[in-house]
C-alpha positions as CSV (number, residue, x, y, z in Angstrom):
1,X,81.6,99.1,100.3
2,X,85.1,99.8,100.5
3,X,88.0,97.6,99.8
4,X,91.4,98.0,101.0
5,X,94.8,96.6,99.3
6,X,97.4,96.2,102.2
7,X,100.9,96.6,101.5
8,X,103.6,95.8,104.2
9,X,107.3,97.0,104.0
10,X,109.5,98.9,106.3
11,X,110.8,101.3,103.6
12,X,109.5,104.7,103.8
13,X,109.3,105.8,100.1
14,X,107.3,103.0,98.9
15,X,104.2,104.4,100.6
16,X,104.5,107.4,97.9
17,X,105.4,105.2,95.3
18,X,102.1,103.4,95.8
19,X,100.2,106.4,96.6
20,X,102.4,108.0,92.9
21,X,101.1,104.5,91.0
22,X,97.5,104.8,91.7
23,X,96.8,108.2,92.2
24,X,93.8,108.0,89.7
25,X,91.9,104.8,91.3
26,X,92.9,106.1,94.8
27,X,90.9,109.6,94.0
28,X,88.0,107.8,91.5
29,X,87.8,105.6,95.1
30,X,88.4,102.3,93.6
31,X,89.9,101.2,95.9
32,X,91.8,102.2,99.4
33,X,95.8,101.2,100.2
34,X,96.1,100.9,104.3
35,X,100.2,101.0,104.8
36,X,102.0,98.7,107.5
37,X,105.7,99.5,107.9
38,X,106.4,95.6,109.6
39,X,104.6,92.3,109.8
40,X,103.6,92.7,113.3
41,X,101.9,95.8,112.2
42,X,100.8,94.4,109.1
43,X,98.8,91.6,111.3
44,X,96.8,94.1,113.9
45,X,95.9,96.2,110.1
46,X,94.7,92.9,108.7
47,X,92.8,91.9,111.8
48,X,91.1,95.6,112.0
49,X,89.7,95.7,108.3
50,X,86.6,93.5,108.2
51,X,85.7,91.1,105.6
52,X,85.3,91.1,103.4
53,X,86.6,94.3,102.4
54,X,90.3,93.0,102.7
55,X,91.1,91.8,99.0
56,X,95.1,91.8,98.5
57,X,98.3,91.9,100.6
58,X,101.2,93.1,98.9
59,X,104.5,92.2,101.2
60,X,107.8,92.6,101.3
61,X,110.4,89.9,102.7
62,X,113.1,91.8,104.1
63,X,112.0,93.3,106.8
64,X,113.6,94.2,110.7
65,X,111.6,92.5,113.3
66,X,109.2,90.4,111.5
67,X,110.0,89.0,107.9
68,X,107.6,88.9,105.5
69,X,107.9,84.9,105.3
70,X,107.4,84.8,109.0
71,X,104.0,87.1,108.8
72,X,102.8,85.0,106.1
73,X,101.4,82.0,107.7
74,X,100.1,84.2,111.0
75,X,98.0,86.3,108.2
76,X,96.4,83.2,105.9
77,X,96.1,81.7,109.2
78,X,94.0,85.0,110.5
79,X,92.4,86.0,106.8
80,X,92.7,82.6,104.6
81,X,90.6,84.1,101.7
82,X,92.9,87.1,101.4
83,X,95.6,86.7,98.6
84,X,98.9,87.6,99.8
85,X,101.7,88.4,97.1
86,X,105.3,88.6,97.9
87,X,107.6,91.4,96.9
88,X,111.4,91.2,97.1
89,X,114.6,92.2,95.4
90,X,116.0,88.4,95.3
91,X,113.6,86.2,93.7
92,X,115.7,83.1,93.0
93,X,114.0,79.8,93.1
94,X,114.8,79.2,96.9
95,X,112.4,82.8,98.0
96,X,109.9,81.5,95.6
97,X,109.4,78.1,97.1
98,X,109.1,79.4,100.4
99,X,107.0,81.6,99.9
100,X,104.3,79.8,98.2
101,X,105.0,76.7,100.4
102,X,103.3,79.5,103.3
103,X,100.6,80.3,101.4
104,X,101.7,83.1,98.7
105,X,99.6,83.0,95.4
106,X,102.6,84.7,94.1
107,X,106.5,86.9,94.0
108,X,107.4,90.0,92.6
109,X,110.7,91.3,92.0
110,X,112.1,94.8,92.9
111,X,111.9,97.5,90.9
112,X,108.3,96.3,90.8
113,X,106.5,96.1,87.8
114,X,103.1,98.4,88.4
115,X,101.6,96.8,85.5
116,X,101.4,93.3,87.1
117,X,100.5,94.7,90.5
118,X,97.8,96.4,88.6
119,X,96.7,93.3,87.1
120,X,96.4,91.4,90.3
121,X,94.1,94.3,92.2
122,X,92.3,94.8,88.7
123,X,91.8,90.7,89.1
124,X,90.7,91.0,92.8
125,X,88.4,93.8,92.2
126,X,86.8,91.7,89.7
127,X,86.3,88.8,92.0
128,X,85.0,91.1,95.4
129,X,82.0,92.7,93.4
Protein backbone atom coordinates (compact mmCIF):
# COMPACT_ATOMS: atom_id res chain seq x y z
CA UNK A 1 0.00 0.00 0.00
CA UNK A 2 0.87 3.47 -0.62
CA UNK A 3 0.54 6.46 1.41
CA UNK A 4 0.38 9.90 0.36
CA UNK A 5 1.46 13.27 2.43
CA UNK A 6 -0.63 16.21 0.96
CA UNK A 7 0.78 19.48 0.95
CA UNK A 8 -1.45 22.62 -0.09
CA UNK A 9 0.10 26.06 -0.99
CA UNK A 10 -0.17 28.25 -3.98
CA UNK A 11 3.63 29.02 -4.17
CA UNK A 12 5.26 27.31 -6.98
CA UNK A 13 8.84 26.59 -5.54
CA UNK A 14 7.64 24.73 -2.52
CA UNK A 15 6.73 21.80 -4.67
CA UNK A 16 10.61 21.35 -5.34
CA UNK A 17 11.50 22.21 -1.98
CA UNK A 18 9.46 19.26 -0.85
CA UNK A 19 10.32 17.08 -3.68
CA UNK A 20 14.56 18.63 -2.71
CA UNK A 21 13.72 17.50 1.24
CA UNK A 22 12.82 14.04 0.63
CA UNK A 23 14.27 13.03 -2.32
CA UNK A 24 15.66 9.78 -0.54
CA UNK A 25 12.16 8.51 0.94
CA UNK A 26 10.38 9.69 -2.25
CA UNK A 27 12.82 7.27 -4.47
CA UNK A 28 13.16 4.31 -1.48
CA UNK A 29 9.01 4.82 -1.91
CA UNK A 30 8.24 5.53 1.55
CA UNK A 31 6.07 7.42 0.95
CA UNK A 32 4.26 9.65 -2.04
CA UNK A 33 3.70 13.78 -1.70
CA UNK A 34 0.39 14.57 -4.01
CA UNK A 35 0.73 18.69 -4.46
CA UNK A 36 -2.43 21.10 -4.41
CA UNK A 37 -1.71 24.63 -5.39
CA UNK A 38 -5.27 26.00 -3.38
CA UNK A 39 -7.77 24.60 -0.84
CA UNK A 40 -10.33 24.05 -3.34
CA UNK A 41 -7.90 21.86 -5.04
CA UNK A 42 -6.53 20.56 -1.96
CA UNK A 43 -10.25 19.22 -1.17
CA UNK A 44 -11.09 17.26 -4.66
CA UNK A 45 -7.02 15.69 -3.93
CA UNK A 46 -8.12 14.72 -0.44
CA UNK A 47 -11.42 13.28 -1.58
CA UNK A 48 -9.64 11.18 -4.58
CA UNK A 49 -6.93 9.38 -2.31
CA UNK A 50 -8.69 6.57 -0.52
CA UNK A 51 -8.33 5.66 3.03
CA UNK A 52 -6.66 4.94 4.38
CA UNK A 53 -3.69 5.78 2.47
CA UNK A 54 -4.11 9.58 3.26
CA UNK A 55 -1.86 10.04 6.47
CA UNK A 56 -0.79 13.96 6.71
CA UNK A 57 -1.87 17.35 5.32
CA UNK A 58 0.64 19.88 5.29
CA UNK A 59 -1.15 23.50 4.54
CA UNK A 60 -0.45 26.75 4.16
CA UNK A 61 -2.71 29.73 5.38
CA UNK A 62 -2.21 32.39 3.01
CA UNK A 63 -3.56 31.43 0.13
CA UNK A 64 -5.81 33.36 -3.08
CA UNK A 65 -9.16 31.90 -3.30
CA UNK A 66 -9.49 29.56 -0.47
CA UNK A 67 -7.34 30.13 2.87
CA UNK A 68 -5.95 27.42 4.46
CA UNK A 69 -8.20 28.16 7.65
CA UNK A 70 -11.24 28.14 5.50
CA UNK A 71 -10.20 24.47 3.82
CA UNK A 72 -9.60 23.24 7.22
CA UNK A 73 -12.92 22.36 8.60
CA UNK A 74 -14.33 21.31 4.83
CA UNK A 75 -11.20 18.66 4.91
CA UNK A 76 -11.57 17.11 8.89
CA UNK A 77 -15.13 17.37 8.01
CA UNK A 78 -14.50 15.12 4.63
CA UNK A 79 -11.22 12.95 6.15
CA UNK A 80 -11.57 13.40 10.19
CA UNK A 81 -8.76 10.77 10.83
CA UNK A 82 -6.31 12.64 8.61
CA UNK A 83 -3.91 15.09 10.68
CA UNK A 84 -3.76 18.39 9.11
CA UNK A 85 -0.74 20.73 10.13
CA UNK A 86 -0.63 24.27 9.35
CA UNK A 87 2.29 26.14 7.81
CA UNK A 88 2.57 30.00 7.77
CA UNK A 89 5.03 32.78 7.94
CA UNK A 90 3.07 34.61 11.06
CA UNK A 91 2.51 32.25 13.73
CA UNK A 92 1.57 34.66 16.62
CA UNK A 93 -0.85 33.30 19.16
CA UNK A 94 -4.01 34.59 17.27
CA UNK A 95 -3.02 31.99 13.76
CA UNK A 96 -2.40 29.37 16.35
CA UNK A 97 -5.65 29.43 18.08
CA UNK A 98 -7.48 29.39 15.02
CA UNK A 99 -6.16 26.98 13.60
CA UNK A 100 -6.33 24.33 16.16
CA UNK A 101 -9.87 25.65 17.21
CA UNK A 102 -10.64 24.01 13.27
CA UNK A 103 -9.15 21.03 13.79
CA UNK A 104 -5.17 21.46 13.26
CA UNK A 105 -3.00 19.07 15.43
CA UNK A 106 -0.47 21.64 14.90
CA UNK A 107 1.57 25.20 13.15
CA UNK A 108 4.71 25.61 11.63
CA UNK A 109 6.48 28.68 10.89
CA UNK A 110 8.12 29.75 7.50
CA UNK A 111 11.28 28.96 6.68
CA UNK A 112 10.08 25.56 7.67
CA UNK A 113 12.03 23.48 9.73
CA UNK A 114 12.33 19.88 7.66
CA UNK A 115 13.39 18.21 10.76
CA UNK A 116 9.98 18.60 12.43
CA UNK A 117 8.05 18.05 9.27
CA UNK A 118 10.07 14.92 9.14
CA UNK A 119 9.22 14.05 12.52
CA UNK A 120 5.47 14.34 12.06
CA UNK A 121 5.42 11.93 8.57
CA UNK A 122 8.19 9.73 10.49
CA UNK A 123 5.26 9.75 13.43
CA UNK A 124 2.44 9.00 10.93
CA UNK A 125 4.22 6.38 9.08
CA UNK A 126 4.61 4.73 12.32
CA UNK A 127 0.98 4.81 13.20
CA UNK A 128 -0.50 3.73 9.26
CA UNK A 129 1.59 0.30 9.34
Amino acid sequence: MSVYILVVDDEPDVEALFRQQFRRDLKAERFKIEFAPSGHEALVRAAGIKDPSLILILSDINMPGMSGLEMLPRVRAERPHVPVIMITAYGDAETRRKAIERGAVGLLTKPIDFSLVRHEIDTRLGQAA
